[in-house]
C-alpha positions, 0 to 999 in steps of 0.5 A: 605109970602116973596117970593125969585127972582130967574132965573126961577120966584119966590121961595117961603120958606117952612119947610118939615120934613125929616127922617134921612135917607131922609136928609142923601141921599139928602146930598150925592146926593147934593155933588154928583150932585154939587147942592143945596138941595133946588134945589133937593128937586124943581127937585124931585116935578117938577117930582112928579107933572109931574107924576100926570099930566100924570096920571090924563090926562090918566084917563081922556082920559080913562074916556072918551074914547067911550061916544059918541059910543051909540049916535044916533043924530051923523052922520055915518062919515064913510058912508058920507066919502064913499059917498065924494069918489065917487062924 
Protein backbone atom coordinates (compact mmCIF):
# COMPACT_ATOMS: atom_id res chain seq x y z
CA UNK A 1 0.00 0.00 0.00
CA UNK A 2 1.77 3.40 -1.27
CA UNK A 3 1.04 6.10 0.89
CA UNK A 4 0.82 10.05 -0.42
CA UNK A 5 2.52 13.07 1.74
CA UNK A 6 0.79 15.69 2.56
CA UNK A 7 0.37 18.67 4.93
CA UNK A 8 -1.53 16.79 7.52
CA UNK A 9 0.20 13.31 7.28
CA UNK A 10 0.02 10.64 5.22
CA UNK A 11 -3.11 9.80 2.77
CA UNK A 12 -3.58 6.65 1.92
CA UNK A 13 -5.47 5.69 -1.80
CA UNK A 14 -8.89 4.14 -1.78
CA UNK A 15 -11.57 2.89 -4.23
CA UNK A 16 -15.37 3.80 -2.81
CA UNK A 17 -18.28 2.98 -5.03
CA UNK A 18 -20.71 5.80 -5.27
CA UNK A 19 -24.57 5.97 -6.72
CA UNK A 20 -25.12 8.63 -9.46
CA UNK A 21 -26.57 10.95 -7.30
CA UNK A 22 -23.65 10.66 -4.59
CA UNK A 23 -20.95 11.37 -7.21
CA UNK A 24 -23.26 13.95 -8.73
CA UNK A 25 -23.98 16.04 -5.17
CA UNK A 26 -20.19 15.57 -4.42
CA UNK A 27 -19.30 17.20 -7.80
CA UNK A 28 -21.66 20.40 -6.91
CA UNK A 29 -20.82 20.55 -3.68
CA UNK A 30 -16.51 20.60 -4.80
CA UNK A 31 -17.20 23.67 -7.38
CA UNK A 32 -19.50 25.03 -4.87
CA UNK A 33 -16.72 24.80 -2.19
CA UNK A 34 -13.78 25.07 -4.32
CA UNK A 35 -12.41 21.97 -2.85
CA UNK A 36 -11.22 18.42 -3.97
CA UNK A 37 -13.66 15.65 -3.88
CA UNK A 38 -10.91 13.62 -2.25
CA UNK A 39 -11.01 16.53 0.18
CA UNK A 40 -14.94 16.08 0.87
CA UNK A 41 -14.97 12.76 1.09
CA UNK A 42 -11.80 13.20 4.34
CA UNK A 43 -14.27 16.18 5.70
CA UNK A 44 -17.35 13.75 5.48
CA UNK A 45 -15.51 10.71 7.42
CA UNK A 46 -13.61 12.91 9.91
CA UNK A 47 -17.34 13.89 10.79
CA UNK A 48 -18.70 10.58 10.63
CA UNK A 49 -15.80 9.32 12.90
CA UNK A 50 -16.12 12.17 15.19
CA UNK A 51 -20.20 11.13 15.42
CA UNK A 52 -18.88 7.73 16.70
CA UNK A 53 -16.61 8.96 19.17
CA UNK A 54 -19.12 10.90 20.58
CA UNK A 55 -21.46 8.14 20.61
CA UNK A 56 -19.41 5.44 21.77
CA UNK A 57 -18.08 7.76 24.97
CA UNK A 58 -22.04 8.29 25.81
CA UNK A 59 -22.70 4.81 25.94
CA UNK A 60 -19.87 4.43 28.05
CA UNK A 61 -20.45 6.90 30.49
CA UNK A 62 -24.30 5.41 30.38
CA UNK A 63 -23.06 1.93 30.94
CA UNK A 64 -21.24 3.14 33.84
CA UNK A 65 -23.09 5.46 35.41
CA UNK A 66 -23.84 4.31 39.30
CA UNK A 67 -21.78 1.06 39.62
CA UNK A 68 -20.42 1.99 42.49
CA UNK A 69 -24.24 3.04 43.95
CA UNK A 70 -24.70 -0.53 46.00
CA UNK A 71 -20.91 -0.78 47.16
CA UNK A 72 -20.69 -1.35 50.89
CA UNK A 73 -16.45 -1.27 51.26
CA UNK A 74 -16.46 2.72 49.97
CA UNK A 75 -16.72 5.05 52.36
CA UNK A 76 -19.62 7.72 53.15
CA UNK A 77 -17.90 10.69 51.59
CA UNK A 78 -20.64 12.98 52.43
CA UNK A 79 -20.46 12.29 56.22
CA UNK A 80 -16.43 12.37 56.19
CA UNK A 81 -16.71 15.81 54.44
CA UNK A 82 -19.16 16.78 57.25
CA UNK A 83 -17.05 15.83 59.90
CA UNK A 84 -13.65 17.76 58.08
CA UNK A 85 -16.20 20.94 58.42
CA UNK A 86 -16.49 20.78 61.80
CA UNK A 87 -12.86 20.00 62.96
Amino acid sequence: MSAKKGETGDFFFTQIYLTDQQRNELALLSEIQGKKQSELVREAIDLLIEQASQERRKKILSETAGIWKDRSDIPDFEQMRSEWDRE
